[in-house]
NUDO-301424 format. One record per residue (C-alpha): residue number from 1; residue in one letter; x, y negated, z. Coordinates in nm, 4 decimals. Layout:
BEGIN
{rec NUM,'A',{X,Y,Z}} ...
//
This chain:
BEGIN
{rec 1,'X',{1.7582,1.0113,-2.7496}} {rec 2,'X',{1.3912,1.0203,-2.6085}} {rec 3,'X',{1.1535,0.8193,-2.7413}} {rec 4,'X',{0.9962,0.4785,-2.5891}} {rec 5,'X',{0.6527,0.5736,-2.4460}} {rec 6,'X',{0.3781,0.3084,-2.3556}} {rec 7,'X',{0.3461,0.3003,-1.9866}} {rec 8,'X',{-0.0062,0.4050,-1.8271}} {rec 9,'X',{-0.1695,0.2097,-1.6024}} {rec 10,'X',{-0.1855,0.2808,-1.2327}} {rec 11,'X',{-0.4132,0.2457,-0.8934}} {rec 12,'X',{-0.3080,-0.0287,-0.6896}} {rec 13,'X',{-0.3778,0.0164,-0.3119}} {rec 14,'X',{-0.3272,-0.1666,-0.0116}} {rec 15,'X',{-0.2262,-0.0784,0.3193}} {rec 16,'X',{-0.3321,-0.3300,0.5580}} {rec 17,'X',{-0.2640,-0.3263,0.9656}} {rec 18,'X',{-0.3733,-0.5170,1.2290}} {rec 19,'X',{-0.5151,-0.4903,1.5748}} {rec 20,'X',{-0.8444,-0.7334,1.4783}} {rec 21,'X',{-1.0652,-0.6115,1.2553}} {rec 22,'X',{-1.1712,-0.9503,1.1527}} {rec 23,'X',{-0.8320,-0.9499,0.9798}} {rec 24,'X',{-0.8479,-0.6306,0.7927}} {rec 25,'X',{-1.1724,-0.7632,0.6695}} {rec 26,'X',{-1.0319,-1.0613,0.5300}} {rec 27,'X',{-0.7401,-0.8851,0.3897}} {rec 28,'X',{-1.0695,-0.6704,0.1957}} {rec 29,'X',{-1.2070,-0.9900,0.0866}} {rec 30,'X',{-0.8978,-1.1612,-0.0506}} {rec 31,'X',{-0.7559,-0.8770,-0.1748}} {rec 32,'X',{-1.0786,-0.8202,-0.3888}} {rec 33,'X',{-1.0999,-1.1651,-0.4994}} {rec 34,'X',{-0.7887,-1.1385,-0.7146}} {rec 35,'X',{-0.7865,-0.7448,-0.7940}} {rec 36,'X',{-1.1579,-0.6661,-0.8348}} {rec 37,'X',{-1.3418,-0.4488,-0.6731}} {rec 38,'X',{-1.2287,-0.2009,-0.4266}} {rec 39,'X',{-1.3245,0.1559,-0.5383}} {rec 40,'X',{-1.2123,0.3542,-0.2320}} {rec 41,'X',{-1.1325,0.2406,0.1370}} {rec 42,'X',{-1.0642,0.4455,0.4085}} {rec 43,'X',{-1.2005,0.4715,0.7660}} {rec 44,'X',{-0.9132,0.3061,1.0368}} {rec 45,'X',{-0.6155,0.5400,1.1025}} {rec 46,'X',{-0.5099,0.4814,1.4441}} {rec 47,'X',{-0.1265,0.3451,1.3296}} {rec 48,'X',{0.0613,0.5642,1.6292}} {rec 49,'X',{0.3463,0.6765,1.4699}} {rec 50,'X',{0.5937,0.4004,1.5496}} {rec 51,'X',{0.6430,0.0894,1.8049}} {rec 52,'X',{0.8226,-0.1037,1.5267}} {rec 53,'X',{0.5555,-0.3893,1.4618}} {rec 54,'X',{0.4174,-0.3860,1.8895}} {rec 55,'X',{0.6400,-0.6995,1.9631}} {rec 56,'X',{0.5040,-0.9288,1.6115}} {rec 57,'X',{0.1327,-0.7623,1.5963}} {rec 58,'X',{0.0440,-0.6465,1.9459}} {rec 59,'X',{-0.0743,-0.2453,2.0679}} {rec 60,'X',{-0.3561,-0.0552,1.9039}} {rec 61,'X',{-0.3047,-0.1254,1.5922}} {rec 62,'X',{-0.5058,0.0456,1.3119}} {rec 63,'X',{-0.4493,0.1136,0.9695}} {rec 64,'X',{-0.6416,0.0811,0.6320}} {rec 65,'X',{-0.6260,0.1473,0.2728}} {rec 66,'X',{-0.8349,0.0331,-0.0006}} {rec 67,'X',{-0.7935,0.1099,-0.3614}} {rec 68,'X',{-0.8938,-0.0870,-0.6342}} {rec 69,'X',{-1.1164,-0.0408,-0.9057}} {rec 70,'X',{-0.9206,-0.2083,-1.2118}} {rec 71,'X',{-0.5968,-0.0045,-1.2856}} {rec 72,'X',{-0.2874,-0.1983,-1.3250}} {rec 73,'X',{0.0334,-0.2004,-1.5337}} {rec 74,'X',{0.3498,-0.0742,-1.2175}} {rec 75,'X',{0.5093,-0.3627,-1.3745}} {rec 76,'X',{0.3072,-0.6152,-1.1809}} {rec 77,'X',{0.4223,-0.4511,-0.8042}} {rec 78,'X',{0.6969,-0.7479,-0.7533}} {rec 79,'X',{0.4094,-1.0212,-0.7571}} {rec 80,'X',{0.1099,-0.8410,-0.6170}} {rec 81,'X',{0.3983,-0.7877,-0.2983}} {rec 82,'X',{0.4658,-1.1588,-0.2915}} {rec 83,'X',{0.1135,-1.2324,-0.3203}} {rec 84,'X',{0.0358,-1.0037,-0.0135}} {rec 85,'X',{0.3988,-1.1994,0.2163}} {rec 86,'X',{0.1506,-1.5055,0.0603}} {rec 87,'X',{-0.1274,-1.3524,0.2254}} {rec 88,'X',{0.0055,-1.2485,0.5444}} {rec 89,'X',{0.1483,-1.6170,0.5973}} {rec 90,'X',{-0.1478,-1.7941,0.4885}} {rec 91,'X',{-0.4271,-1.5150,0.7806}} {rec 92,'X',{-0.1675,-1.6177,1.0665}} {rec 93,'X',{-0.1496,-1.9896,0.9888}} {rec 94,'X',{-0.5310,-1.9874,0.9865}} {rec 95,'X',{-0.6195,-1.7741,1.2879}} {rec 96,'X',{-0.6019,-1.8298,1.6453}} {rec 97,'X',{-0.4801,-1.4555,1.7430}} {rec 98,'X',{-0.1740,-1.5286,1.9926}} {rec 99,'X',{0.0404,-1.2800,1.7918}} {rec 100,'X',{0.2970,-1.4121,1.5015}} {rec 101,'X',{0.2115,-1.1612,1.2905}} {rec 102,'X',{-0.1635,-1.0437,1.2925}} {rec 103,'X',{-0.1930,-0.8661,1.0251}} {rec 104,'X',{0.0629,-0.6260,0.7768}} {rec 105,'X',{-0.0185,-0.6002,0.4407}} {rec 106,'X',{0.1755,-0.3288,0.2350}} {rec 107,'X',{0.1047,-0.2676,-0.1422}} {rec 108,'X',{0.1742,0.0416,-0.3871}} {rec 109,'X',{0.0426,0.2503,-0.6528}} {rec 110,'X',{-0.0499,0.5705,-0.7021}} {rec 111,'X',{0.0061,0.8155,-1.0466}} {rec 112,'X',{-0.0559,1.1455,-1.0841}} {rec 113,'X',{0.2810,1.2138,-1.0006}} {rec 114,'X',{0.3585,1.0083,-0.7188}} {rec 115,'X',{0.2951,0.7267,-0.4622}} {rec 116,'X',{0.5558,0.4011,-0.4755}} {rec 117,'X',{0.5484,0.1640,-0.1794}} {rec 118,'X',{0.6896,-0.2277,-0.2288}} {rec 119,'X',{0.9706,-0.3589,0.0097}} {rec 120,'X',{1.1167,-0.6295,0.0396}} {rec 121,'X',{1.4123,-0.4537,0.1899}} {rec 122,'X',{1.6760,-0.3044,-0.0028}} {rec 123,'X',{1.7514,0.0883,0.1209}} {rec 124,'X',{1.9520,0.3528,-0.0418}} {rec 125,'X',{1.6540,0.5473,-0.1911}} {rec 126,'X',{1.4925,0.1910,-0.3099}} {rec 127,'X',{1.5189,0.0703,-0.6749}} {rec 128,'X',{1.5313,-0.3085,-0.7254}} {rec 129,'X',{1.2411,-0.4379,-0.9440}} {rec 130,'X',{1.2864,-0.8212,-0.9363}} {rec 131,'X',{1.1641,-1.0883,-0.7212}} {rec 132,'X',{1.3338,-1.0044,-0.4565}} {rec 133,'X',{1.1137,-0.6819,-0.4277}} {rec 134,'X',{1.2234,-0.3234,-0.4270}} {rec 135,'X',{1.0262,0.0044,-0.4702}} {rec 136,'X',{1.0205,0.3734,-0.3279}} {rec 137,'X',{0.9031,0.6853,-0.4410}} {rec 138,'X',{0.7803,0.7777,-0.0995}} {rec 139,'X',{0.5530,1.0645,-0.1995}} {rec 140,'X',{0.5157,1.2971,-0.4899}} {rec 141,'X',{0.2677,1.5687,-0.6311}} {rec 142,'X',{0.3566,1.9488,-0.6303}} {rec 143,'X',{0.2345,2.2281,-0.6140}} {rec 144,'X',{-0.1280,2.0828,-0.6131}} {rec 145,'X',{-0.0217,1.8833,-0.2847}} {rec 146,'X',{0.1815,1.5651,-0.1595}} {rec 147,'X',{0.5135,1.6160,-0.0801}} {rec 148,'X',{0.7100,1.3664,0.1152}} {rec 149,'X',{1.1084,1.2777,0.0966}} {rec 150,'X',{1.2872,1.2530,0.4006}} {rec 151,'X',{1.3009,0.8676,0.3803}} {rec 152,'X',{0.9065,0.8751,0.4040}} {rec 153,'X',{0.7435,0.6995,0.6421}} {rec 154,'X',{0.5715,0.9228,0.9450}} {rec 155,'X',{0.3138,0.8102,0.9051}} {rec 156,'X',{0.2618,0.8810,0.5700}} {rec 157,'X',{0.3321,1.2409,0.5941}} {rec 158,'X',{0.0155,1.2396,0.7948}} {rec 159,'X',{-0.2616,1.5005,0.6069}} {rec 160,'X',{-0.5466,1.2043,0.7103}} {rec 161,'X',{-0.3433,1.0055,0.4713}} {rec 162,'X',{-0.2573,1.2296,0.2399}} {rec 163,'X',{-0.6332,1.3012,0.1738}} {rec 164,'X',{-0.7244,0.9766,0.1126}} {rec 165,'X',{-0.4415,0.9417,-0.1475}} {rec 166,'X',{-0.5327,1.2722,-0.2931}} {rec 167,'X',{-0.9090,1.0668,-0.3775}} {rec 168,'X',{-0.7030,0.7722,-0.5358}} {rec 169,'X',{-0.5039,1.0274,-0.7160}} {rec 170,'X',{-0.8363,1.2254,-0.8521}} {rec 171,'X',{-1.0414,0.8354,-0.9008}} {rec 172,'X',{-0.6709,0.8071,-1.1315}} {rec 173,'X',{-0.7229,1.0949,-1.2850}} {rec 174,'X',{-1.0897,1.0788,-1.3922}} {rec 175,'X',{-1.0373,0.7282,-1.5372}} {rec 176,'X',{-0.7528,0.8575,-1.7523}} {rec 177,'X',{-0.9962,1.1101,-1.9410}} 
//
């Protein structure tokens, strides 16, 4: 029998897309206003990899992450992902963007071991956490690198990606000492 070990806390980041950058500015600002500050955000990745979203948020759509500075117990991913559906609702009620979904926020944690993504959709490689939310491991650290499964997302096999997530991984990392 192993032994019950206290969890360690983890970087929360959020992915947020969008075609405005007036939205992925808000989505900075609110998301900061309930996590803290954000201690790493990346430039815009140009989000190419899929037409999935074009009919709800429109072409050219970019992509951003920001990281916060205040770790987190993984426990807390089934609220902070209703509190970003919350989010999304409450930008395209308030904007005038002819689009029904201006922005997409999607958040996750990183460890030194791994990256885990929220869903609200239920998938064979997905583990049901509660609240109607389910998580993936959709990358994980080896051999001094991010590997990805085959459900990853393309995009997120990316290396532009992977070397901002190697930063949250090493902010992680330095906080734990």
């Amino acid at each position: 029998m192993g032994d019950v070990t206290t969890v360690q806390p983890v970087l929360l980041f959020l992915a947020a897309v969008s075609r405005y950058p007036a939205a992925l500015d808000w989505a900075r600002r609110t998301s900061a206003g309930s996590w803290g500050p954000v201690a790493l955000a990346s430039d815009p990745f140009a989000f190419v990899e899929t037409d999935y979203y074009e009919s709800s948020m429109g072409t050219d759509l970019v992509k951003c992450f920001f990281a916060y500075q205040r770790l987190v117990d993984p426990n807390c991913l089934p609220s902070v992902k209703r509190q970003t559906n919350a989010w999304e609702a409450q930008y395209a009620a308030a904007s005038d963007h002819a689009e029904s979904r201006p922005l997409n926020l999607d958040p996750g944690y990183v460890t030194p071991a791994k990256l885990v993504l929220a869903s609200t959709k239920d998938h064979a490689h997905r583990v049901y956490l509660g609240e109607g939310i389910y998580a993936e491991v959709t990358l994980n650290w080896r051999q001094r690198r991010w590997q990805h499964q085959s459900w990853t997302y393309p995009d997120y096999r990316r290396e532009d990606y992977q070397a901002f997530f190697s930063l949250c991984r090493d902010e992680l990392r330095c906080r734990e000492r």
